[in-house]
C-alpha positions as CSV (number, residue, x, y, z in Angstrom):
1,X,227.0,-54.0,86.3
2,X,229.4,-56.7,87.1
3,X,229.1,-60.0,86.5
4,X,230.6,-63.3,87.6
5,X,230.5,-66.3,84.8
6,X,230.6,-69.5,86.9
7,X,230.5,-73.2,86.2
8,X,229.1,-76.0,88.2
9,X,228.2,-79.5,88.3
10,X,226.6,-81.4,91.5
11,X,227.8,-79.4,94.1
12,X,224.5,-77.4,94.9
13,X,225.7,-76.1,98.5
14,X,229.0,-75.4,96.8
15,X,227.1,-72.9,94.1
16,X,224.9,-71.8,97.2
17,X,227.7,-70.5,99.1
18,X,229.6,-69.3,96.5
19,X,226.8,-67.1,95.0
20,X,225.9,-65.9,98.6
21,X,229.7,-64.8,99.0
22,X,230.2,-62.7,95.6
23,X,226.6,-61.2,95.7
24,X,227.7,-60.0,99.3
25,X,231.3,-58.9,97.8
26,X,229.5,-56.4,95.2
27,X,229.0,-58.5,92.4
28,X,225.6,-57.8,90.4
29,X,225.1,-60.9,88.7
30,X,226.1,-64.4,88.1
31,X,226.0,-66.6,85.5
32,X,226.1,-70.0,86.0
33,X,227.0,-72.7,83.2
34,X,225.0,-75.5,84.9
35,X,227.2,-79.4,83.4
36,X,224.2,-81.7,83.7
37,X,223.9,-81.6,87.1
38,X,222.1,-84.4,89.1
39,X,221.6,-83.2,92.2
40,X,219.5,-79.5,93.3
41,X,221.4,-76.8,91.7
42,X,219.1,-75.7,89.3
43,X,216.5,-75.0,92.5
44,X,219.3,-73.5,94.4
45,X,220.0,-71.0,91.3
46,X,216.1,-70.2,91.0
47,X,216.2,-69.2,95.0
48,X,218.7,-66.0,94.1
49,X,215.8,-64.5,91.3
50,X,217.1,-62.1,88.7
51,X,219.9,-61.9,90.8
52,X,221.2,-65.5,89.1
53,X,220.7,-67.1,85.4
54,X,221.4,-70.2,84.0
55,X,222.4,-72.0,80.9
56,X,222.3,-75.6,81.3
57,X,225.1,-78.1,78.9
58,X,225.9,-81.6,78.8
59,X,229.7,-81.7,76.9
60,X,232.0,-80.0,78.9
61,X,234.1,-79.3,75.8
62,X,231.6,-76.1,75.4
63,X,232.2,-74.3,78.4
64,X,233.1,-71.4,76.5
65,X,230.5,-70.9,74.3
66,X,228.2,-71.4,77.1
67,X,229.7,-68.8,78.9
68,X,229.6,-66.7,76.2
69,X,226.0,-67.4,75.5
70,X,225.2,-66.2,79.1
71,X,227.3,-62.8,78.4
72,X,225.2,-62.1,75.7
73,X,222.1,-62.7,77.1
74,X,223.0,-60.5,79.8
75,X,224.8,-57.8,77.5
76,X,221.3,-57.7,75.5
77,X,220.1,-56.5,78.7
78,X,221.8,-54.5,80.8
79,X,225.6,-52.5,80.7
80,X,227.6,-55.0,81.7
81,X,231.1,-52.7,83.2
82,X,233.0,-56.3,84.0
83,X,232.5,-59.7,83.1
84,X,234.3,-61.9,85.5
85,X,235.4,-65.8,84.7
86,X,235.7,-68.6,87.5
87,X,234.3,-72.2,89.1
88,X,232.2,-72.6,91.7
89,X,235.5,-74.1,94.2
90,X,236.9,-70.1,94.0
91,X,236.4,-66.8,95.7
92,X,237.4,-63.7,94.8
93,X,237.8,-61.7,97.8
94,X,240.3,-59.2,99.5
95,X,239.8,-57.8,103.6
96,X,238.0,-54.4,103.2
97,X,237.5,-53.6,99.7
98,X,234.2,-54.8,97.5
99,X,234.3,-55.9,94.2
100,X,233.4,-52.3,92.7
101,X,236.1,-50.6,94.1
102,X,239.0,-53.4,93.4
103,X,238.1,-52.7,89.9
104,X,238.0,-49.0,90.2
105,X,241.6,-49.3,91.1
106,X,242.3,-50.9,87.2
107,X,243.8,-48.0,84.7
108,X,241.4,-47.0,82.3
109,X,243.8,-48.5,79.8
110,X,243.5,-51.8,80.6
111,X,240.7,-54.2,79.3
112,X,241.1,-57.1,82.2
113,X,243.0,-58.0,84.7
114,X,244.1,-61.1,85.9
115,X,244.3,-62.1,90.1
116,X,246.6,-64.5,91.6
117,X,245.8,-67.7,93.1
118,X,245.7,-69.2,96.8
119,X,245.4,-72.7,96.6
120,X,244.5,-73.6,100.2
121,X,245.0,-77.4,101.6
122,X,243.6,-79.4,104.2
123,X,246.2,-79.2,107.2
124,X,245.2,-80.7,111.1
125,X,245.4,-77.3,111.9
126,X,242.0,-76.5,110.0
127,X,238.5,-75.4,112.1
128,X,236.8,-78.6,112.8
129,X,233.6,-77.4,111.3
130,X,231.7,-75.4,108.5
131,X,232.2,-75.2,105.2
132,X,235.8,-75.5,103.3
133,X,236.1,-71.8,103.4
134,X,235.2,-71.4,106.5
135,X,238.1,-74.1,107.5
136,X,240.9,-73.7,106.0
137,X,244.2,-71.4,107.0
138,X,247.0,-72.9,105.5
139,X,248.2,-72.3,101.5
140,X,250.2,-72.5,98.9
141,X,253.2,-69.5,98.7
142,X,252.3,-69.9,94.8
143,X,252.7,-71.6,91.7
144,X,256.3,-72.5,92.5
145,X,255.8,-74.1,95.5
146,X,255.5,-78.2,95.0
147,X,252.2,-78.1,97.2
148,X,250.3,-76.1,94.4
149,X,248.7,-79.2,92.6
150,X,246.7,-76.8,91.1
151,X,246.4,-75.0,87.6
152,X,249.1,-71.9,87.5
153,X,247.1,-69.6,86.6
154,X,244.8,-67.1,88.3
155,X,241.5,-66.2,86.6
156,X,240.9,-63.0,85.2
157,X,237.8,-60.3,84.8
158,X,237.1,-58.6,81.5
159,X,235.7,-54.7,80.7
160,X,232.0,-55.5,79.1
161,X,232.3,-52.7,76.7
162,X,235.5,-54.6,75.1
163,X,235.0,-58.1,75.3
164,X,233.4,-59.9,72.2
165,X,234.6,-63.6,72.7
166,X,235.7,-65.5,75.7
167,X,238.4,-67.8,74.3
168,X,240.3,-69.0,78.0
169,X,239.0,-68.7,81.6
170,X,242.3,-67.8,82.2
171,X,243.6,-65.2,80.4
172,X,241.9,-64.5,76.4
173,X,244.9,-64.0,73.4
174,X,243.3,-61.5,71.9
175,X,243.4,-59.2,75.2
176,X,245.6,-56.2,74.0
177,X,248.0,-56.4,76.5
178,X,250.4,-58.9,78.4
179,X,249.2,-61.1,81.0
180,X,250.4,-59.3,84.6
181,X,248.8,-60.8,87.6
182,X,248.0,-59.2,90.6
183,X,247.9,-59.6,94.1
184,X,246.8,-63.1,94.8
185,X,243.0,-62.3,95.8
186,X,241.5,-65.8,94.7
187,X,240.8,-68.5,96.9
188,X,241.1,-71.7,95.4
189,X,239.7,-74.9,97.4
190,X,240.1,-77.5,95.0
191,X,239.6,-80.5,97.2
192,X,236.8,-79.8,100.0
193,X,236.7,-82.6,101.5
194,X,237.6,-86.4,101.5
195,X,234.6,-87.9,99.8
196,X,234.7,-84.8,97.4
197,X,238.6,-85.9,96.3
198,X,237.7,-89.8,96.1
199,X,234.6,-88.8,93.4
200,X,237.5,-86.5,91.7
201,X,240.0,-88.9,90.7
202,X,237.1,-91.1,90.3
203,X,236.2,-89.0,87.0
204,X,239.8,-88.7,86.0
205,X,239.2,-91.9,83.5
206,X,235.9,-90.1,82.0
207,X,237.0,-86.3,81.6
208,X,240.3,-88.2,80.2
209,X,237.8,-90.2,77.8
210,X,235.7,-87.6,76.8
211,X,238.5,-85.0,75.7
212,X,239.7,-87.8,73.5
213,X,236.5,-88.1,71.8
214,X,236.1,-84.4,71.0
215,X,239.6,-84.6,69.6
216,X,238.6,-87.4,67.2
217,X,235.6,-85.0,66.0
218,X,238.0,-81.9,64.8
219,X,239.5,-82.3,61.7
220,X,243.7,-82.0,60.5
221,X,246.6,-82.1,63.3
222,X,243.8,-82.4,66.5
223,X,242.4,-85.7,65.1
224,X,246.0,-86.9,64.1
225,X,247.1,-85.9,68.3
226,X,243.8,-88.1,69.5
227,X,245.2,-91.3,68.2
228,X,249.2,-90.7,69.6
229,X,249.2,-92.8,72.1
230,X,249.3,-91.0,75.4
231,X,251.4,-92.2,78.7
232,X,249.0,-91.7,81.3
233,X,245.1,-91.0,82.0
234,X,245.7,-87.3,83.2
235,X,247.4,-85.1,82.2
236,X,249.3,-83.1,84.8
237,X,252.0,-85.5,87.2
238,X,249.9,-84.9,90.2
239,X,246.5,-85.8,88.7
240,X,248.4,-89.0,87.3
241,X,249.7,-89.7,91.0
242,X,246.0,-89.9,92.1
243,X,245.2,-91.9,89.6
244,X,248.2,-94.5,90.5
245,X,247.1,-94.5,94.1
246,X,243.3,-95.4,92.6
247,X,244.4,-98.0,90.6
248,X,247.1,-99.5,93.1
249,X,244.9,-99.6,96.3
250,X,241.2,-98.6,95.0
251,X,239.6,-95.9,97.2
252,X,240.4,-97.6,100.3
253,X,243.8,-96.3,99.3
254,X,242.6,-92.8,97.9
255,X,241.0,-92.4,101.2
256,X,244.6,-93.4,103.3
257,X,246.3,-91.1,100.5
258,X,244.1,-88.0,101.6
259,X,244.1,-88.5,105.2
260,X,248.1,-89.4,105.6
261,X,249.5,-87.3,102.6
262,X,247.1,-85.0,101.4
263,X,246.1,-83.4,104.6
264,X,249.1,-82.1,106.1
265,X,249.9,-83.2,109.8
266,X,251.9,-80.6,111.9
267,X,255.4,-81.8,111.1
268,X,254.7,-81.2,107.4
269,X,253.3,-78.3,108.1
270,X,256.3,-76.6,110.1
271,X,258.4,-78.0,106.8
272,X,256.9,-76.6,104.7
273,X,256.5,-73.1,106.0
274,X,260.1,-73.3,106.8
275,X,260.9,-74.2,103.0
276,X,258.5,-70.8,102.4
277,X,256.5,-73.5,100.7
278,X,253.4,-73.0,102.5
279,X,252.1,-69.8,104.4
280,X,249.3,-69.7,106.9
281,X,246.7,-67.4,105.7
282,X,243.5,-67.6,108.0
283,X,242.0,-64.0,107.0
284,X,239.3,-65.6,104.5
285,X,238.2,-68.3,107.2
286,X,238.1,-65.8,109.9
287,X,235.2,-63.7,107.8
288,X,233.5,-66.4,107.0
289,X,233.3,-67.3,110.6
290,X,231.8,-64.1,111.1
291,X,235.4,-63.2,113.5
292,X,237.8,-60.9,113.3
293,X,241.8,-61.5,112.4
């Protein structure tokens, strides 16, 4: 069997589609750590039958164990051949080949393997309708182009007959061998839309506020880092720009800032492909769309 371990919180059609897409890609299962959500994802999980489980948590600080709680549960139940770790914003997903045979491909040898990212951006050049996946065509060349405001990481899936803890969702320490990504096979849509990216900077203040207070509640060097004083809200420079265009110009100006800056126009677009900053990479949206490349 292999699994997907997924997170989510309040983004019901979001989980929907992304369940739909790896179920159809040849995964067997997912596993979804549900963060209090408000909204109908726990319905939307129920719709997929045994195909779907859920664990439900309210501090986000225990992702891990949750997702470890749902490998268990599964592992009590059935062989699981490849436990794989990502959010509900990602898709794992290459032209041609299923998920079964991508992994087939990994030398016996080797107890996970990591993917590369695509972090995909709004662009004017974007279909004008369906969801984000079915939009988008434009991304990142990688982690060293200054478009990826993203993590730099990809996210990585793990042999079920090895794997006894899940320590990272990027890549665990105690995996046996070095980290080597390969080819960049995750799509990564961390900003869907323009309401979407006002409610995430929105939250930057209370994930900010609620790492500090799991901090305070560790004992030695942690709780002695909680009370340095820190520069800035977020921590990442592009997180903490968003959070100086909230506080300058409220969402008012969030909303200019994704619209103007955020969303590349043409001329940026040409700029940045030209600076091999930015590739256009449609083959994802064209599936979705049910088309052809």
């Amino acid at each position: 069997m292999i699994v997907l371990l997924l997170l989510a919180h309040d983004e019901s059609d979001l989980i929907r589609r992304n369940i739909e897409h790896h179920l159809a890609w040849g995964v067997d299962h997912i596993a979804v750590g549900d963060h209090a959500s408000r909204d109908d994802t726990q319905a939307v999980l129920r719709g997929f039958g045994d195909q779907v489980s859920t664990v439900v948590f309210g501090d986000f600080m225990d992702r891990q164990k949750v997702r470890i709680e749902l490998l268990d549960r599964l592992r009590a139940r059935y062989t699981v051949d490849w436990a794989g770790v990502s959010d509900s914003d990602e898709l794992f997903w290459k032209d041609g080949v299923n998920a079964r045979e991508l992994l087939a491909q990994v030398p016996a040898d080797r107890v996970a393997v990591s993917y590369a990212q695509k972090l995909f951006l709004p662009s004017v050049a974007d279909y004008p309708d369906g969801p984000v996946e079915c939009r988008r065509v434009y991304r990142t060349t990688g982690p060293q182009s200054p478009l990826h405001t993203s993590y730099r990481m990809g996210k990585s899936f793990y042999r079920g007959d090895w794997l006894r803890t899940l320590t990272h969702e990027h890549w665990c320490p105690e995996v046996p061998h070095e980290r080597r990504d390969e080819e960049a096979i995750l799509h990564h849509y961390m900003i869907q839309s323009e309401d979407q990216f006002v409610e995430k900077v929105k939250r930057l203040r209370s994930w900010q506020s609620q790492r500090r207070q799991r901090l305070e509640d560790v004992k030695g060097v942690f709780r002695r880092l909680a009370r340095r004083p820190m520069p800035s809200p977020v921590g990442r420079d592009f997180k903490a720009r968003w959070w100086d265009v909230y506080q300058e110009g409220g969402e008012s100006g969030l909303r200019t800032y994704y619209r103007d800056v955020y969303t590349l126009g043409q001329d940026a677009i040409d700029a940045a492909v030209a600076a091999g900053d930015l590739v256009h990479d449609p083959a994802l949206a064209l599936h979705a769309r049910g088309m052809q490349p």
